[in-house]
C-alpha positions as CSV (number, residue, x, y, z in Angstrom):
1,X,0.0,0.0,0.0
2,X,1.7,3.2,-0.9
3,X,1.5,6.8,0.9
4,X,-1.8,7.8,-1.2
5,X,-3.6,4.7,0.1
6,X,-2.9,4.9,3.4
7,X,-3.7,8.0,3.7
8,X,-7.1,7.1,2.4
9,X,-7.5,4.3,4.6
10,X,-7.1,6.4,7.5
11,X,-9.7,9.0,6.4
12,X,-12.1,6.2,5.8
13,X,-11.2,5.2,9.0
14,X,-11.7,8.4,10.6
15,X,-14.5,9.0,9.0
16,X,-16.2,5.6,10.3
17,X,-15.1,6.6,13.6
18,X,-16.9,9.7,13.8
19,X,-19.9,8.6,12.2
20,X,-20.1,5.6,14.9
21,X,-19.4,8.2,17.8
22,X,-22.1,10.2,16.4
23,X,-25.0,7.3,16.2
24,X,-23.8,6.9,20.1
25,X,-24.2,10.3,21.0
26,X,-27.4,10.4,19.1
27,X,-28.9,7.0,20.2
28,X,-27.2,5.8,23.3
29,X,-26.5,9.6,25.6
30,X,-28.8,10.8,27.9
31,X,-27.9,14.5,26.0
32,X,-29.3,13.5,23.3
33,X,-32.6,12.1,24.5
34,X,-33.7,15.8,24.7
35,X,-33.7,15.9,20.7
36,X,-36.8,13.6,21.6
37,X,-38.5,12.1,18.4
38,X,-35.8,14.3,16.2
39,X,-33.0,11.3,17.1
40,X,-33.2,10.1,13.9
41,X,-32.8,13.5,11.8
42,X,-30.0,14.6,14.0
43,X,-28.2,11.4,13.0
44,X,-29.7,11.2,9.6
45,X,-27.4,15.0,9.4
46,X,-24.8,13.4,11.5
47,X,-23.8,10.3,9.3
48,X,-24.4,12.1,6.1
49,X,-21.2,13.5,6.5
50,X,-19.2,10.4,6.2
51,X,-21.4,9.5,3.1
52,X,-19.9,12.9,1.7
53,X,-16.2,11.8,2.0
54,X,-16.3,8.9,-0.1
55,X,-16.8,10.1,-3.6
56,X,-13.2,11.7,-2.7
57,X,-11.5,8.6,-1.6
58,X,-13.5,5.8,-3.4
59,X,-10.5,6.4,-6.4
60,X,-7.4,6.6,-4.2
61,X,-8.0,3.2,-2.3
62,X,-7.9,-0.5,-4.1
63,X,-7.5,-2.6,-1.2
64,X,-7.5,-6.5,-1.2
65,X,-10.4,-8.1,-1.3
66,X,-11.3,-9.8,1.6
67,X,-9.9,-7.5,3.9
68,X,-12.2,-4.8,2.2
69,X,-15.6,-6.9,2.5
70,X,-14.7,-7.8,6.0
71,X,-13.9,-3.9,6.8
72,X,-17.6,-3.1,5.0
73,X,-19.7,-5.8,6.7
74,X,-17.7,-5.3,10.2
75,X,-18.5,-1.0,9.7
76,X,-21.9,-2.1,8.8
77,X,-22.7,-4.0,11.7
78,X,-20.9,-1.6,14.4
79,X,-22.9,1.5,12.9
80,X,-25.8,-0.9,13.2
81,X,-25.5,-2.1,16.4
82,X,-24.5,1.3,18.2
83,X,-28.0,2.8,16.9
84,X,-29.9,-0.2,18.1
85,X,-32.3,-0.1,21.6
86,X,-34.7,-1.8,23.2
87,X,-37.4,-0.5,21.9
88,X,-38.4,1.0,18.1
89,X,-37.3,4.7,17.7
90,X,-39.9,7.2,16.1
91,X,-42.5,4.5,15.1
92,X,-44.8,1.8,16.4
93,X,-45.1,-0.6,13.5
94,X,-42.2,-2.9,14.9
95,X,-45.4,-4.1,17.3
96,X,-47.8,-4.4,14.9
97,X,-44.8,-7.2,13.4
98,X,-44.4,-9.1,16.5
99,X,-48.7,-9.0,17.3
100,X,-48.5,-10.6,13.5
101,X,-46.2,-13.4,14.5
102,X,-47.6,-13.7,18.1
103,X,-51.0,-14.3,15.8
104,X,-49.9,-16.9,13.4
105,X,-47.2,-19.0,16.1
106,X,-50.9,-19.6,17.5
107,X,-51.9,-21.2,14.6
108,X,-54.4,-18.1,13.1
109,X,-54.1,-16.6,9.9
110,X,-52.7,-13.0,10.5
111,X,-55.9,-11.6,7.9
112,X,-58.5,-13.0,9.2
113,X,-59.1,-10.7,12.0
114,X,-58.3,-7.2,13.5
115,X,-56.4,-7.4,16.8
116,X,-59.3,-5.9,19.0
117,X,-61.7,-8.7,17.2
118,X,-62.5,-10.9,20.6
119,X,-61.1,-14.1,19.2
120,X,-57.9,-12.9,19.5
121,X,-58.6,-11.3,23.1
122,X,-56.8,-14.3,24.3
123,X,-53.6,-13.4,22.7
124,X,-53.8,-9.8,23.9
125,X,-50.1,-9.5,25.7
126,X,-49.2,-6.4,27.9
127,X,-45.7,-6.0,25.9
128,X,-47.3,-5.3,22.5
129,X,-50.8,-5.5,22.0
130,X,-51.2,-1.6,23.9
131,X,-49.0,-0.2,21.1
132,X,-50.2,-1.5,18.1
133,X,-51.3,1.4,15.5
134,X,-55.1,1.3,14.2
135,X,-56.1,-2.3,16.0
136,X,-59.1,-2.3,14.3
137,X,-57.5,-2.9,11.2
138,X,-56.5,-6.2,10.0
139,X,-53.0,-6.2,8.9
140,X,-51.1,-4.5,6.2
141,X,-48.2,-6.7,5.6
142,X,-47.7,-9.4,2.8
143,X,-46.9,-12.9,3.0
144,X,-42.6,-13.0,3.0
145,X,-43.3,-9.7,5.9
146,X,-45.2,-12.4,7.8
147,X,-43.0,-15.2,7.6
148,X,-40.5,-12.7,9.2
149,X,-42.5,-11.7,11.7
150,X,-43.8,-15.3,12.5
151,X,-39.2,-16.0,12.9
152,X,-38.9,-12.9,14.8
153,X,-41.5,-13.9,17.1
154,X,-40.0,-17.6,17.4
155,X,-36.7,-16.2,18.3
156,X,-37.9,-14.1,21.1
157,X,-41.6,-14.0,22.0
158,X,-40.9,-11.1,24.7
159,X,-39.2,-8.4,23.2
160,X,-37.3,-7.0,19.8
161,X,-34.1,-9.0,20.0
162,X,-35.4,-11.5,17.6
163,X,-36.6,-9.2,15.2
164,X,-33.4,-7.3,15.2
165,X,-31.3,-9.9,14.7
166,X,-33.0,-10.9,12.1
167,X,-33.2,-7.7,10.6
168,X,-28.5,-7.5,11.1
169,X,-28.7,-10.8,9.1
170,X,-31.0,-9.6,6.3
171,X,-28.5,-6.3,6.3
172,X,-25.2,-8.3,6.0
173,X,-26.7,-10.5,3.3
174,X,-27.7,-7.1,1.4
175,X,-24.3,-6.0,1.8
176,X,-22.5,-8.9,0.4
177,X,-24.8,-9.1,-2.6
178,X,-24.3,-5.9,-3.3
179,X,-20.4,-6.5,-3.2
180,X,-21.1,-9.0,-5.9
181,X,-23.2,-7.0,-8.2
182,X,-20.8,-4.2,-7.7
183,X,-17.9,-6.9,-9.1
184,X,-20.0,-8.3,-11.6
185,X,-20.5,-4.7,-13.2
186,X,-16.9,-4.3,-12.8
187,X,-17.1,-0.8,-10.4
188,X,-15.9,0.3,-7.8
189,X,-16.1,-2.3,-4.7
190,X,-16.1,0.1,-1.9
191,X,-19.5,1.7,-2.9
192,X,-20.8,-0.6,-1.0
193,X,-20.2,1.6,1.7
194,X,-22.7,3.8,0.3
195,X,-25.3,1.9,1.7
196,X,-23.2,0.2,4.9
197,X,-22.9,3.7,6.1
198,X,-26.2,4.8,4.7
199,X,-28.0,7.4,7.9
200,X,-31.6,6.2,6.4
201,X,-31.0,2.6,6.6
202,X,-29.8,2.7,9.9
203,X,-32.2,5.3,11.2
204,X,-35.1,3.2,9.9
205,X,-34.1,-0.2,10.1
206,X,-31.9,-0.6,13.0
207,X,-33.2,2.4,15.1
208,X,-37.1,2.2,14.1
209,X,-37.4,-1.0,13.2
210,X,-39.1,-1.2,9.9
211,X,-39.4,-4.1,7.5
212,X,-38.2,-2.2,3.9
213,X,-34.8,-3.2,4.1
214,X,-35.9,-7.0,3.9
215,X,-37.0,-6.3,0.2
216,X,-33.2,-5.5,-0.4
217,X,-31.7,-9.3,-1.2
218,X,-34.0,-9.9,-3.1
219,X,-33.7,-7.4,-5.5
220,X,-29.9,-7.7,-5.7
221,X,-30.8,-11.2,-6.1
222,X,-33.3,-10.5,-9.5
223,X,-30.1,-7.9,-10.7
224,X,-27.5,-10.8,-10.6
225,X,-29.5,-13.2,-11.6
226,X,-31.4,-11.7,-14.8
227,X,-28.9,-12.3,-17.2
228,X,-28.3,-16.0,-17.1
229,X,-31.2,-17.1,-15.0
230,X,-33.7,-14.8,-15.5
231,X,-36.8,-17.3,-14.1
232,X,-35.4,-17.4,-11.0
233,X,-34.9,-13.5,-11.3
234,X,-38.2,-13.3,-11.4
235,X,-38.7,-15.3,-8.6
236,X,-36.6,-13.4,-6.7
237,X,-38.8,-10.2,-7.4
238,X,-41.8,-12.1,-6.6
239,X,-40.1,-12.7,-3.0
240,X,-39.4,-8.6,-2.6
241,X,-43.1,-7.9,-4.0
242,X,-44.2,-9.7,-1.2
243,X,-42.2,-7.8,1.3
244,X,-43.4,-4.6,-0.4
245,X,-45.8,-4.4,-3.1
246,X,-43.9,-1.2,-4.9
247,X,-41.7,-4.1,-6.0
248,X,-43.7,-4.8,-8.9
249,X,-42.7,-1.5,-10.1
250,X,-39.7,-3.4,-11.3
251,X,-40.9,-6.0,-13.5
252,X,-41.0,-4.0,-16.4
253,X,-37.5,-3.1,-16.3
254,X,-36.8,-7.2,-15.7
255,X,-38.8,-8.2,-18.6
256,X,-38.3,-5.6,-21.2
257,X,-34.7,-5.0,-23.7
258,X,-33.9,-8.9,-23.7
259,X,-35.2,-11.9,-25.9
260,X,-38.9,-12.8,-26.1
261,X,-38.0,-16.2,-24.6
262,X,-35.7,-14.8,-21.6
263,X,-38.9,-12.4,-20.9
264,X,-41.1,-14.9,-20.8
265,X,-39.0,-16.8,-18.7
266,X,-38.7,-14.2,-16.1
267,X,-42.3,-13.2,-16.2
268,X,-42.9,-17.2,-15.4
269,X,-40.6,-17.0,-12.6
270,X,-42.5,-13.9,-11.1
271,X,-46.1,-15.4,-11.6
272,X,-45.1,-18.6,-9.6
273,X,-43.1,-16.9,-6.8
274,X,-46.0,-15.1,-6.2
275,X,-49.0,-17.7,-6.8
276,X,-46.7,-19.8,-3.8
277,X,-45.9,-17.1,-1.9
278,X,-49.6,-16.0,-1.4
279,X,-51.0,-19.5,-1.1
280,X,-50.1,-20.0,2.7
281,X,-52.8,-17.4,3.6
282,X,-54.8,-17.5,0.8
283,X,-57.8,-18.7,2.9
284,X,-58.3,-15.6,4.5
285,X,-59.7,-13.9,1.1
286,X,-60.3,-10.7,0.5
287,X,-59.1,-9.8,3.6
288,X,-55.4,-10.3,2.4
289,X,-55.9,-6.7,0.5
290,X,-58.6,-5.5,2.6
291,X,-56.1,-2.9,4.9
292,X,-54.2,-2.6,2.1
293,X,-56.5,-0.9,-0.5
294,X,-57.8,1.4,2.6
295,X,-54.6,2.4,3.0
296,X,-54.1,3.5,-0.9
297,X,-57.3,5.1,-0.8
298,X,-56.7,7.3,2.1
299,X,-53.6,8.2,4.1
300,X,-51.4,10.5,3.0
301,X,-47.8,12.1,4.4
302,X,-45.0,13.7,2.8
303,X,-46.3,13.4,-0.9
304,X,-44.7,15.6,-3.7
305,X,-46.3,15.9,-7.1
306,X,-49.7,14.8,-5.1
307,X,-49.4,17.3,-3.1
308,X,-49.1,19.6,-5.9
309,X,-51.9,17.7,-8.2
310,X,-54.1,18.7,-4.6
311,X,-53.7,22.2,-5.5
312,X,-54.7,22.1,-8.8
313,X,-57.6,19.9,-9.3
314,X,-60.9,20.8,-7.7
315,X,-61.8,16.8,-8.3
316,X,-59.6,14.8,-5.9
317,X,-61.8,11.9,-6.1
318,X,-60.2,10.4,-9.6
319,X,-56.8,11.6,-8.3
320,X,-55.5,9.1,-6.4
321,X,-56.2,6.4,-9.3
322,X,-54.8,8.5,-11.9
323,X,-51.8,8.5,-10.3
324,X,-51.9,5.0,-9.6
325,X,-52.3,4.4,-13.2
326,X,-49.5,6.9,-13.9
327,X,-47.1,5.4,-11.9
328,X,-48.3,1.4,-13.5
329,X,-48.1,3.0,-17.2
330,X,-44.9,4.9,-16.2
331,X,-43.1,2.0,-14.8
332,X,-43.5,0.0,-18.1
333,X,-42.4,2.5,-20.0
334,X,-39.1,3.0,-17.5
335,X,-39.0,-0.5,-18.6
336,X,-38.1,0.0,-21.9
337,X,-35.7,2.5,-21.6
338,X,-31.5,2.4,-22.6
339,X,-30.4,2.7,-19.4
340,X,-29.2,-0.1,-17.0
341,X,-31.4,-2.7,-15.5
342,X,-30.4,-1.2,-12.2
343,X,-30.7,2.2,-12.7
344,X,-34.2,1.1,-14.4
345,X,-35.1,-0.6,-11.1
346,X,-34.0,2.8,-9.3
347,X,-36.5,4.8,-11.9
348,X,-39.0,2.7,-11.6
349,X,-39.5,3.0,-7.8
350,X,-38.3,7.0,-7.9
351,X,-41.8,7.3,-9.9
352,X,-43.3,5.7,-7.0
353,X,-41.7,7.8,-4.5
354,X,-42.2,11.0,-7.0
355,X,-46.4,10.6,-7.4
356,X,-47.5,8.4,-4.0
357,X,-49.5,10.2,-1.8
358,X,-47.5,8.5,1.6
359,X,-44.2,8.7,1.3
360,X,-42.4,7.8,5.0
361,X,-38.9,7.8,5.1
362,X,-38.7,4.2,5.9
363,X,-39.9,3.2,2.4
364,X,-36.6,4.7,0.5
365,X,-34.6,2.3,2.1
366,X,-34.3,0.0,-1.0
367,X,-33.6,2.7,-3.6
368,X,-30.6,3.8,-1.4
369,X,-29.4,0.2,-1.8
370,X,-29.4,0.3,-5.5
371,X,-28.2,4.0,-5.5
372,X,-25.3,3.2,-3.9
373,X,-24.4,1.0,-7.3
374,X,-23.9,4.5,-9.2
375,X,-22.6,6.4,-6.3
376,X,-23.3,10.2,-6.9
377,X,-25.2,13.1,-5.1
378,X,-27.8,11.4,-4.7
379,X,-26.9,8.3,-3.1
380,X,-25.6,11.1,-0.6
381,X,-28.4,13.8,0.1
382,X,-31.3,11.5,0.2
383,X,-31.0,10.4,4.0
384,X,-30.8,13.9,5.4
385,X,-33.3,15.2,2.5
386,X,-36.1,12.9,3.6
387,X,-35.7,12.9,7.2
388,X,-36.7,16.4,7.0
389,X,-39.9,14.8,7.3
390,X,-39.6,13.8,10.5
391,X,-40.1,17.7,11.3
392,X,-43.7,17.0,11.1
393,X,-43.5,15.3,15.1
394,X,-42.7,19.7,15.7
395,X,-45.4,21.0,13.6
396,X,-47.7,18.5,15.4
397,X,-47.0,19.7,18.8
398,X,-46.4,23.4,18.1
399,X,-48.9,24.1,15.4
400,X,-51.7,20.9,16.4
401,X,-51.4,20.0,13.0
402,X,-49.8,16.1,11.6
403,X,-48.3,17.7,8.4
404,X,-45.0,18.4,6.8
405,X,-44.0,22.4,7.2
406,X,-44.0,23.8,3.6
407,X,-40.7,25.1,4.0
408,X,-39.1,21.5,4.9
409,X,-41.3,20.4,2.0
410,X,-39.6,22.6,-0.7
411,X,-36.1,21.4,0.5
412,X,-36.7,18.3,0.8
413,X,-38.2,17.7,-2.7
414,X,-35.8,20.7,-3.9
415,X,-32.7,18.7,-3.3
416,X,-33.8,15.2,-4.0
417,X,-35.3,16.4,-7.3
418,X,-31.9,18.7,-8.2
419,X,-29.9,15.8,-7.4
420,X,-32.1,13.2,-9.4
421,X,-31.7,15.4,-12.4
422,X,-27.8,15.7,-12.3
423,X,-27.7,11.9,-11.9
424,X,-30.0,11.3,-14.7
425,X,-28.1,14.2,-17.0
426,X,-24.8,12.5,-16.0
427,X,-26.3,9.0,-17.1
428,X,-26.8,10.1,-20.4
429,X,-23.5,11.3,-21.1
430,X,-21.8,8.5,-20.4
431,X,-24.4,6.1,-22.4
432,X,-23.6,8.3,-25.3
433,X,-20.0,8.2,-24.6
């Protein structure tokens, strides 16, 4: 290693080592528990700095390869591990997850019934049953998400350990995947780091708790695979669909720019993952989409273009499906574009992300995965842009109302859209080049 590498090594090193001293401050001091709910933006702003470094050193560092992927899953897991707590930080789904598992270790199907139905009174626990979020409804989550939960709850009925543990694995198997793509497109290794270190996926998955980041393998999976297996791509797709449904955004760009018979193949792979995926539960019915097509008919948070199509239409009640609509027809044709299959993937669920009308933090988690494949601003600014967010839990108690301040609004959207556009300009140059 020569003087220019080692001096990179020790910034990434330094750089590491403030980031981690940060997440402890943030997570772990009794200072910092008078940021309150803000925890997570204050080390969304905190982390983002390290994330800014690398772009600098990514091209003065080529270290050997195992000693690397050990350096990335070891930083990974410290950064991880230091923002972890006892309980879920800034959100109460993590007990709607282990009332789900607590549900179907009991033998019942998770969508048959709401939690306060009295059949289930029997299962109502002190530790999690209190906390869970709209009990009336029966739950959101698709099959894979409940075949976690059902683990989590195996490993430890009592608490979170289980389903964090679970959630460190599903992280370090990410990571490594990611290393692999990252080979297989021959660039540069140590982008991985982009999401190791990434402030929004530890934030949201190892702080908060939230199930997105299990959706990651599996895509990964569906990129490596699609050239020479592309069936089992799609299977692998099918899996992350039934973590999060937005996954299906992403078929298109699977299918699409290959041979008729590779297509084919892939879309057969998809169908069946999902026909054997679903069939578990299937004989709760309707109810499997019940909660689910409440929720795309009315919550709403953080939305962008929505909240501008709001504004100017008078007739919100064909809004929401035009978008819908928009966003199916958009992803298809995202599908057909020159671009590569994994910045197709990104598009495809940045249309999402652009037209939804709920966008929580928590569900960006998988594009900053496959942003961190291309590196660039954006793969940078999006933690601390859509954390802003979070300064809704202010407006709320200052101002009595549950929405996003305008002014966060316009930065948030501001930079992530600036940023976007670079990456997307830049992307064209060097397809034409």
């Amino acid at each position: 290693m020569n003087r220019e590498e080692k001096s990179a090594a020790a910034r990434y090193g330094a750089a590491f080592f403030a980031t981690l001293i940060s997440y402890a401050v943030v997570f772990r001091s009794h200072l910092a528990a008078r940021l309150g709910p803000l925890r997570n933006l204050a080390a969304s702003l905190a982390g983002s700095t390290a994330l800014s470094a690398l772009p600098l050193l990514e091209p003065r560092l080529r270290p050997e390869r195992r000693r690397a992927l050990l350096w990335v899953l070891l930083s990974a897991a410290a950064l991880r591990l230091a923002s972890t707590g006892p309980l879920p930080l800034g959100s109460d789904d993590a007990y709607r997850y282990l009332w789900d598992g607590r549900v179907q270790a009991h033998g019942i199907n998770p969508y048959r019934d709401p939690p306060q139905d009295p059949k289930l009174h029997a299962l109502a626990d002190p530790t999690f049953y209190p906390h869970i979020f709209r009990p009336d409804m029966r739950t959101v989550y698709p099959p894979v998400a409940q075949l976690w939960f059902l683990g989590a709850y195996a490993l430890h009925s009592e608490s979170f350990c289980g389903l964090q543990a679970l959630l460190l694995l599903n992280e370090l198997v990410a990571l490594l995947l990611l290393w692999l793509l990252l080979e297989r497109l021959k660039l540069p290794r140590l982008r991985t780091l982009y999401y190791a270190w990434s402030p929004l996926a530890i934030t949201q998955t190892a702080a908060a708790l939230h199930l997105d980041a299990l959706m990651i393998p599996w895509l990964l999976a569906a990129l490596l695979l699609a050239e020479q297996r592309p069936a089992s791509a799609g299977g692998c797709l099918a899996v992350a669909t039934m973590v999060r449904p937005l996954a299906a955004l992403c078929l298109p760009a699977l299918l699409l720019r290959r041979p008729l018979r590779q297509g084919t193949a892939a879309l057969g792979g998809f169908s069946l993952g999902c026909a054997l995926l679903v069939l578990p539960y299937i004989s709760a019915g309707f109810s499997m989409i019940e909660s689910l097509l409440s929720y795309g008919e009315h919550w709403r948070f953080n939305g962008s273009l929505f909240r501008l199509a709001e504004l100017l239409f008078s007739d919100s009640s064909r809004l929401r499906p035009t978008l819908y609509a928009t966003i199916a027809l958009g992803s298809i044709g995202i599908g057909a574009l020159r671009y590569s299959r994994q910045t197709r993937f990104a598009l495809a669920l940045g249309l999402y992300f652009a037209l939804a009308p709920t966008i929580y933090p928590w569900y960006l988690v998988p594009l900053s995965a496959l942003l961190a494949i291309d590196g660039g601003p954006l793969a940078i600014v999006l933690a601390p842009a859509v954390m802003l967010s979070d300064l809704v839990l202010v407006e709320g108690i200052v101002g009595g109302r549950w929405e996003v301040p305008t002014s966060a609004l316009l930065i948030e959207y501001g930079v992530l859209y600036s940023a976007t556009l670079w990456q997307l300009l830049k992307a064209q140059r060097q397809r034409r080049r």
